[in-house]
C-alpha positions, 0 to 999 in steps of 0.5 A: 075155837068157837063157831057157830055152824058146822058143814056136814055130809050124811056118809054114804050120800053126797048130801051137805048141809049145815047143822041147824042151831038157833040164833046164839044158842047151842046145837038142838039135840033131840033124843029118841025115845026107843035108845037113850043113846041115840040123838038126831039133829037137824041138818040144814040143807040150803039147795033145797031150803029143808031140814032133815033129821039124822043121827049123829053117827052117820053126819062127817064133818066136811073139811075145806081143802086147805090152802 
């Protein structure tokens, strides 16, 4: 199953956004220089128009209720 944006929540918050992509291409991953192992990535939020950076273990996914 492929898709284009995934919804997430920054655990801890009630923040929800979008993961930002570029146009039919695969999601922007951005290492950080002080951990090879960490890499953020932009989070879209559409209430405010902005994007944030966040590191990936800290986005959950959010599942629409089913039905």
């Amino acid at each position: 199953m492929s898709y284009k944006y995934r919804t997430v929540r920054v655990r801890g918050t009630e923040l929800v956004g979008t993961i930002a992509r570029r146009h039919g291409g695969a999601p922007e991953i951005y290492e950080t220089s002080t951990d090879p192992s960490t890499s953020v990535v932009p989070v879209f939020f559409p209430d405010t128009g902005e994007i944030r950076f966040f590191d990936r273990k800290v986005l959950e996914d959010v599942v629409s209720p089913a039905g």
